[in-house]
C-alpha positions in Angstrom: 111.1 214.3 68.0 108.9 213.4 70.8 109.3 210.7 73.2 106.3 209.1 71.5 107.5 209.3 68.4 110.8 208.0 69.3 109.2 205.0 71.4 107.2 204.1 67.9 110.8 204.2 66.0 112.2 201.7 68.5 109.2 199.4 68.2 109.0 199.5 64.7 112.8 198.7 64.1 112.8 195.8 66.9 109.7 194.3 65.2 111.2 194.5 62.0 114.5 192.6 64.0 112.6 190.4 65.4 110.8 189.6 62.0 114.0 188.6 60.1 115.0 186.5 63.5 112.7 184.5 63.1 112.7 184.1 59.5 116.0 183.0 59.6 115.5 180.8 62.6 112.7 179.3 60.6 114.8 178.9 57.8 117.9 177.0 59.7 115.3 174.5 61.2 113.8 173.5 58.2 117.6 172.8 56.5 118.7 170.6 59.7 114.6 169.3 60.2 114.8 167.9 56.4 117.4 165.7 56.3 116.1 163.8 59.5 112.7 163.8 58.8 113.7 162.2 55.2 115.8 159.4 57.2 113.2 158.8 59.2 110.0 158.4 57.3 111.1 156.7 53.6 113.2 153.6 54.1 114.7 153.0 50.8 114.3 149.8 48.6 116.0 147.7 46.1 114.9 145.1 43.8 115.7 143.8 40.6 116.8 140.4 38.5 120.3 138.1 39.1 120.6 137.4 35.0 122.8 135.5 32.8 124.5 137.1 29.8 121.4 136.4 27.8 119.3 138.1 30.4 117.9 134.7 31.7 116.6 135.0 35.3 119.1 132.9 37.4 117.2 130.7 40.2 119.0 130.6 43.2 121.5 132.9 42.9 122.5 135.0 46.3 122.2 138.4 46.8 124.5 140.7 49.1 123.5 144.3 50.4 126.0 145.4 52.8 125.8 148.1 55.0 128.5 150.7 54.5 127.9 151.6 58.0 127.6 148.9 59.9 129.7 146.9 57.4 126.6 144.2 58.5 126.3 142.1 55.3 122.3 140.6 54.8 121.7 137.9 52.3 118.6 136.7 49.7 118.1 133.7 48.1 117.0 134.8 44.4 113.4 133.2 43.6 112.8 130.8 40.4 112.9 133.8 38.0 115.8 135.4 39.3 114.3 138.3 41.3 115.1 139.9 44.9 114.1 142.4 46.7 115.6 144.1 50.6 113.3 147.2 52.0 113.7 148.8 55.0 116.7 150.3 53.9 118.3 153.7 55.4 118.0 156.9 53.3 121.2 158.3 55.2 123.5 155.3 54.4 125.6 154.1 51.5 124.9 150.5 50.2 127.0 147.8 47.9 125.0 144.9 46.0 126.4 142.3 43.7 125.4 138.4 43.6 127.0 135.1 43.3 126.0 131.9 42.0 127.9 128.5 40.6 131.0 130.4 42.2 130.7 133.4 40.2 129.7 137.0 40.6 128.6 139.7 39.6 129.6 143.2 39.6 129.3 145.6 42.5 126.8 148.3 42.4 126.5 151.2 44.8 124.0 153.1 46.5 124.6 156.4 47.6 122.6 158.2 50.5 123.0 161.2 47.9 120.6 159.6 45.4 117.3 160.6 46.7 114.9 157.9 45.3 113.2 155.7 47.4 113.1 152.8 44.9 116.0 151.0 42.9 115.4 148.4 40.6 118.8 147.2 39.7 119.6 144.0 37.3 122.6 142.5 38.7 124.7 140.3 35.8 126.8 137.1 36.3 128.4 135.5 33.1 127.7 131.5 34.2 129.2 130.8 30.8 133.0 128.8 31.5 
């Protein structure tokens, strides 16, 4: 083999290196890019209805999110037909919402920073009945 030859060996077999290089450096950058880029450009939101057993929208009623990161705990004050609504929420965070009103509550619902959606529309039910 001439030295030629042998040179365009070399080339073609650190070409072909640094081919798969950067296809799996590509590759390892869009897995960790992803994630943030998702985090950072759709905030999740919630909405839904505080109900009674009979699915009557309950004025009034108040709404916790809280943060299960922060542990910071916002508030809404449910409008005459029962509905809420909290935006701006992180896609990378876990969430708890229930409500309260005349001193009872409902039950707790989660959200997960697994679930991918960007919306939720979650009922949240309180038996006002004694």
């Amino acid at each position: 083999m001439n030295s030629h030859a042998h040179s365009r060996k070399t080339l073609k077999g650190l070409a072909l290196r640094l081919t798969l290089v950067g296809c799996l450096g590509w590759a390892g950058t869009a897995l960790v890019a992803t994630p943030v880029a998702v985090a950072q450009d759709a905030p999740r939101t919630v909405q839904g209805k505080v109900v009674d057993k009979s699915d009557v929208g309950l004025k009034g009623a108040t709404v916790y999110l809280k943060d299960g990161h922060t542990l910071a705990v916002r508030s809404y004050i449910a409008a005459d037909d029962g509905s809420y609504r909290f935006g701006q929420l992180a896609q990378n965070t876990d969430y708890q919402l229930w409500a309260e009103s005349g001193g009872k509550k409902s039950g707790v619902k989660n959200l997960s920073s697994f679930d991918s959606r960007k919306e939720f529309d979650i009922n949240l039910k309180i038996d006002t009945s004694k």
